[in-house]
N, C-alpha and C positions, 0 to 999 in steps of 0.2 A: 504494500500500500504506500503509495505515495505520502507527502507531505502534507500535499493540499487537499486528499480525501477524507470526504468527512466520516466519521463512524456511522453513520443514520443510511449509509449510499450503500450500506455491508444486507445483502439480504437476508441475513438471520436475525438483524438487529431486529426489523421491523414485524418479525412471526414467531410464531413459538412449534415451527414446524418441527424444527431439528429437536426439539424436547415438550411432545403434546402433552406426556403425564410430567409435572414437576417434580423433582429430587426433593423440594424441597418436603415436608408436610405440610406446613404452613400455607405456604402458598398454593396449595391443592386445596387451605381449607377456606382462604381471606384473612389471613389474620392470625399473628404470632400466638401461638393457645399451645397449651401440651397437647400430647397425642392421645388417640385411646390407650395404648401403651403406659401412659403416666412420664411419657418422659420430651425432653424440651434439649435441641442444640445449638447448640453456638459457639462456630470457629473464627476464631482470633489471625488476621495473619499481618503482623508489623512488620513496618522496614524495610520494602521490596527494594527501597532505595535505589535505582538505576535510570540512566539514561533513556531516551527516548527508543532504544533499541532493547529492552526487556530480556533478559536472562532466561534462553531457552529451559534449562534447570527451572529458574522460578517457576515457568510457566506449568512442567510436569510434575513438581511440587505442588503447586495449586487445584491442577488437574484431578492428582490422586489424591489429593487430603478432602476435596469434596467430594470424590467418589465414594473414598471410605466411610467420610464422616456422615455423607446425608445432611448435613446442616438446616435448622431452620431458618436461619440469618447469618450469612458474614459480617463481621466489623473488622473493617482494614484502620489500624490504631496509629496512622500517620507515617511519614518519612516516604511513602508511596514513588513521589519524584525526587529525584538528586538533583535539588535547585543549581548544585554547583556546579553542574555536568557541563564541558567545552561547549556541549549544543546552544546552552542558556546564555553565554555569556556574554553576546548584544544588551541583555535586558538584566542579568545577574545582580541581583541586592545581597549583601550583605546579609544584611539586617535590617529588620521589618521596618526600624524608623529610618530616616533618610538621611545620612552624615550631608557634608557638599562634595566628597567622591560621589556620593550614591547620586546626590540631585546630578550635576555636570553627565554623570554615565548615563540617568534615565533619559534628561535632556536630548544625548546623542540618541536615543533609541528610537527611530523612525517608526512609524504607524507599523508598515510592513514588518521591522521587525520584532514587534509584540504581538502582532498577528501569527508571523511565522512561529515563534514562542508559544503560541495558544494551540496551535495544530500541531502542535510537537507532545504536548501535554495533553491533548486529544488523541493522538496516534498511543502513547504509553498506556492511558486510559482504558483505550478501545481493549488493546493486548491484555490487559492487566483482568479484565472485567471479560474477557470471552469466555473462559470456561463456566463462569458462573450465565451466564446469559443464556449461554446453550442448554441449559441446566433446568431455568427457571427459575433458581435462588433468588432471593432478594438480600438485598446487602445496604450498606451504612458507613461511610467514613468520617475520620476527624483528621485531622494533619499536626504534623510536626517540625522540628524545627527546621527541616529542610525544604521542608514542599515550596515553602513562597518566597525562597530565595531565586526561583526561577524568574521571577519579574512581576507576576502572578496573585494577584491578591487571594485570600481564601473564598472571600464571596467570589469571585471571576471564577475559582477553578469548582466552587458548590455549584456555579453554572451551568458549568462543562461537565462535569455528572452527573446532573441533573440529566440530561440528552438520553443517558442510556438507559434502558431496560433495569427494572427492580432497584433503582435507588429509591430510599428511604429517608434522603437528606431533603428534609419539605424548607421552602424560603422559608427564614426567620422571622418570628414574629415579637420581637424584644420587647415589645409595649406591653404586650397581651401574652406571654409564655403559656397560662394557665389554660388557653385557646385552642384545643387539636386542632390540625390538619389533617390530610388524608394524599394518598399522590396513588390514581388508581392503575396507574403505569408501572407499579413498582411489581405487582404481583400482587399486593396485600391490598383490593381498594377497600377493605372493610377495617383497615390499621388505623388506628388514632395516633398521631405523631403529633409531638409538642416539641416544638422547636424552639430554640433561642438565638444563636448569632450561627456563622458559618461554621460544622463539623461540633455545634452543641446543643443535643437536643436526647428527649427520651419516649421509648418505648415501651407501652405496655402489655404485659404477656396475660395470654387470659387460659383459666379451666376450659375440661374439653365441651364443658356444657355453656362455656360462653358466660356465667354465669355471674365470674368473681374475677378482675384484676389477681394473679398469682405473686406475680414480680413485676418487677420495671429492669429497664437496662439503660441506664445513660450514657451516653457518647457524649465526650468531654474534650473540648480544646483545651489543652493545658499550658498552650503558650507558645513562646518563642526563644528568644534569646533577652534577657535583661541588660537593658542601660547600664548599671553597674560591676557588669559582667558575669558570664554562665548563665544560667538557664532558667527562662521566663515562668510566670504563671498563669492559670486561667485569669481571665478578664472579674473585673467585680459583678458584673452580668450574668455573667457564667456562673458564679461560687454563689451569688443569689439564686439561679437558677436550680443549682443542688439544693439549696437548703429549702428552695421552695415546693420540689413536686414529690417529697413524699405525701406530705398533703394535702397537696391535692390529689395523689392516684391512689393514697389510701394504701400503699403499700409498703414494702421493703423494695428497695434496690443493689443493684450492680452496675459498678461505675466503668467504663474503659478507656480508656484514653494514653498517649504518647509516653510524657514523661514519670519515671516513679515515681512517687514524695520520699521527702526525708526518710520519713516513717518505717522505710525499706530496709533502712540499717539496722532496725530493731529487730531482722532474722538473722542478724548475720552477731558474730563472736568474735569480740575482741580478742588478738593474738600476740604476741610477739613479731616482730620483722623476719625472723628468722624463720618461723613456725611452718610445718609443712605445708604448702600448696596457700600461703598465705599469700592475698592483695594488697593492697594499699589502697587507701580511700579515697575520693575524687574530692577535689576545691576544699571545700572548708572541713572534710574529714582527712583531707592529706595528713600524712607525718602517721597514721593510725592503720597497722593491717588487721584485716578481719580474715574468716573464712565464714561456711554454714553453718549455723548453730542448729544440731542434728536435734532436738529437743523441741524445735517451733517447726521446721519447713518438713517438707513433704518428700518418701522415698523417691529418687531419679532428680533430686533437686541438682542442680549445680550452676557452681559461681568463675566465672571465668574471667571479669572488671569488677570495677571497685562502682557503687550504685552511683550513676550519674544524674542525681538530682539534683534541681535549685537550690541555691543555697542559702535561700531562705522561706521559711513555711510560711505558706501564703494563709493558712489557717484551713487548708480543704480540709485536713485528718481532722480536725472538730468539729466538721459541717458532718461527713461522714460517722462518725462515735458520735455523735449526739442521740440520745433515745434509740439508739440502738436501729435506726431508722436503715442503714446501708450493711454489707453484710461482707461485698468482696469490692477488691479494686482490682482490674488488671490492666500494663502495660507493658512496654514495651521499650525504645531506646537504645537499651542496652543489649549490642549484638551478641553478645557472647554467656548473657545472664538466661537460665531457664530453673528458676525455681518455686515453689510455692509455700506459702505457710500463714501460719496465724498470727495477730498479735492481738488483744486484747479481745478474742472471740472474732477478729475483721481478717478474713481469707485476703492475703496480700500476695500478686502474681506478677512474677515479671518472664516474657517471655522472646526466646532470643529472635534474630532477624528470619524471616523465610524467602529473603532473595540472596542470589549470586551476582550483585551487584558491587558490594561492598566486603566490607570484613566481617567475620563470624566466626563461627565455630568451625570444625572438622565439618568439608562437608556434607556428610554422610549424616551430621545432625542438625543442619540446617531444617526448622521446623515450621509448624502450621501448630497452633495450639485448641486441643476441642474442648469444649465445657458443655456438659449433661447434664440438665437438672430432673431433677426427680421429684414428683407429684406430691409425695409421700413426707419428703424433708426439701422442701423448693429452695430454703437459703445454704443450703451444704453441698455446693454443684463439687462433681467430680472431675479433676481434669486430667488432660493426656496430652503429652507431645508427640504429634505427629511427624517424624524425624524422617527425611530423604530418603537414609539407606535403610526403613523399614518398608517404606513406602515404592519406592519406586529401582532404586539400587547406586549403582554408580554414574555420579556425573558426569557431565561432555564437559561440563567447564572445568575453564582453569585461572579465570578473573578473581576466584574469593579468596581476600586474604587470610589465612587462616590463621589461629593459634591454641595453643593445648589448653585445656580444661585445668582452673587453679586446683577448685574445689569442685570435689563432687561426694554427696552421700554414698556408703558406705556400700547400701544396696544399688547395683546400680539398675537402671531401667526403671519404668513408671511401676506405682506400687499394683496396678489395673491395668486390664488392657479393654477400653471402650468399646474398640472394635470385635464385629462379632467375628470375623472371620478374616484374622494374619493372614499376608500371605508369605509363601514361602520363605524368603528375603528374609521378613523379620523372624518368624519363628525361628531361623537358622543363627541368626545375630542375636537375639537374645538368650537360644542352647549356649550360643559362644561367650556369651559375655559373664554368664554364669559358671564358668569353668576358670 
């Protein structure tokens, strides 16, 4: 496909020939609800981070994590474009406010070449979002701190996803949050969506008798990059926004979005410098190494960086703990980090990159993360890393940079396995890994 083709000109976009029955359940039924089954999913995939030309890996990674997984909803938790990529860099920002490098460079950026810029992040889009289309999935994004380094505001690119099949990103409605929307394009035209600014808004899940609101899921912009350096927070719109729809939807929720919180480091164990498989903490935890403190996170957890949060609490962890109102958090960011655990009763999950764009883990664990909830206990969802080399086997690429695993639990491999039926690959890699 060209540069100047649009996604909409693609004949699958506009039918659901290629997928009559949906993968999804949800969207078989109108509207995010558990199943008869009792059970509820949603895959997580952060980070695909790449150029306008998408990591055939990522793509087969995506491919098979929603084949296996069946999802009732993707949430892509930001970084989706590599704002920094050579293609961007007619129109390339720094940083989201405008130095006078940034204003002289926007200045230089001619019409044509923020247009060329928009179809470039329309072609990644397109690639990024065709497995799920063909599918019938319905999906949801928020961005991070990379997407709108490409020139690109967040509204412009909430736009531009907006075009395709089964987004769930409805325009914002900041005056009125408490106001659903509906988008009957997406799959779900019977879904209430309560939007707030671009990539923050939430979801609510309903029983299978339609009956009762079960959960919520909110999709969280958590920022950018801070003025006084390291890494931004959500807007005060936003963090109003949490604190306002539990009730309204009368429920508990699950939060997902970009950057960790502070809060992260409260699974991880203070060490010695020396100490086996030990980190070093990022910005304002430098000078300090941790590993996993095996007593909070969860079997298969592991720590590969030091948690790259702001560093300073914007106060979410008290919007979240307050009344017991929020239940998990997950993100994303951090390529190398795939761990889960508890801290005060609140499931905190960080999960590592699932593109071959960037740096990560060992190939082979480049992941897609699934979360099941259960009818039975709706706030105790189960999750699982859906890791490349279970999934699909060895990669064609050779662009990710890699590096070894600091820390990892003791057992290794997820303490569950979601899926009902491994295939060979994995079953063979986990006989092995057990040995």
């Amino acid at each position: 496909m060209n540069d100047k083709q649009r996604p909409d000109s693609r004949p699958h976009h506009g039918t659901r020939s290629a997928a009559p029955r949906p993968t999804s359940v949800s969207a078989r039924l109108g509207r995010l609800q558990f199943h008869e089954s009792g059970k509820f999913r949603v895959l997580q995939l952060s980070d695909i981070q790449d150029g306008p030309n998408i990591s055939g890996d990522t793509i087969r990674l995506i491919t098979a994590a929603v084949d296996a997984a069946r999802p009732d909803i993707v949430i892509f938790t930001g970084n989706q474009i590599a704002g920094y990529d050579n293609a961007y860099a007619a129109t390339f920002r720094k940083r989201a406010w405008r130095t006078p490098l940034d204003r002289f460079r926007q200045n230089e950026a001619s019409r044509e070449q923020i247009e060329h810029t928009r179809d470039l992040v329309r072609r990644s889009i397109s690639t990024i979002l065709e497995p799920l289309i063909e599918r019938g999935i319905p999906w949801v994004v928020t961005y991070g701190n990379h997407d709108s380094q490409c020139g690109l505001s967040r509204e412009e690119m909430d736009a531009i996803y907006r075009e395709f099949p089964g987004c769930l990103n409805a325009e914002s409605t900041a005056s009125r949050p408490d106001l659903p929307r509906t988008r009957p394009d997406s799959g779900l035209p019977d879904q209430r969506i309560y939007p707030c600014e671009a990539g923050t808004l939430a979801l609510p899940v309903m029983d299978v008798e339609r009956k009762r609101t079960v959960l919520a899921l909110a999709v969280l912009d958590s920022g950018s990059y801070a003025r006084s350096g390291g890494y931004g927070a959500p807007s005060q719109a936003a963090l109003k926004f949490l604190d306002l729809m539990p009730d309204v939807l009368h429920t508990r929720m699950m939060v997902f979005q970009h950057f960790p919180i502070p809060q992260y480091y409260r699974l991880l164990k203070s060490v010695p410098p020396n100490a086996a498989h030990a980190v070093e903490g990022y910005r304002v935890f430098s000078g300090h190494s941790y590993v996993l403190d095996e007593d909070k996170t969860l079997p298969g957890s592991y720590l590969g960086e030091g948690v790259s949060c702001p560093d300073v609490d914007s106060g979410e962890y008290a919007i979240l703990a307050k009344d017991n109102r929020y239940f998990a958090v997950a993100a994303g960011h951090d390529h190398r980090n795939g761990f889960a655990g508890e801290v005060d009763g609140m499931l905190m999950v960080a999960s590592p990159t699932c593109g071959f764009g960037s740096y990560g883990p060992a190939p082979a664990r480049v992941a897609a993360r699934l979360f099941e909830f259960d009818i039975r206990h709706p706030y105790h969802p189960r999750t699982q890393l859906l890791e490349f080399g279970d999934l699909v086997g060895k990669p064609n690429s050779h662009k990710t940079y890699t590096f070894a695993i600091s820390s990892e639990a003791d057992q290794l491999g997820e303490s569950m396995n979601l899926l009902r039926k491994p295939g060979l690959l994995g079953r063979l890699r986990r006989a092995l890994r057990k040995k």
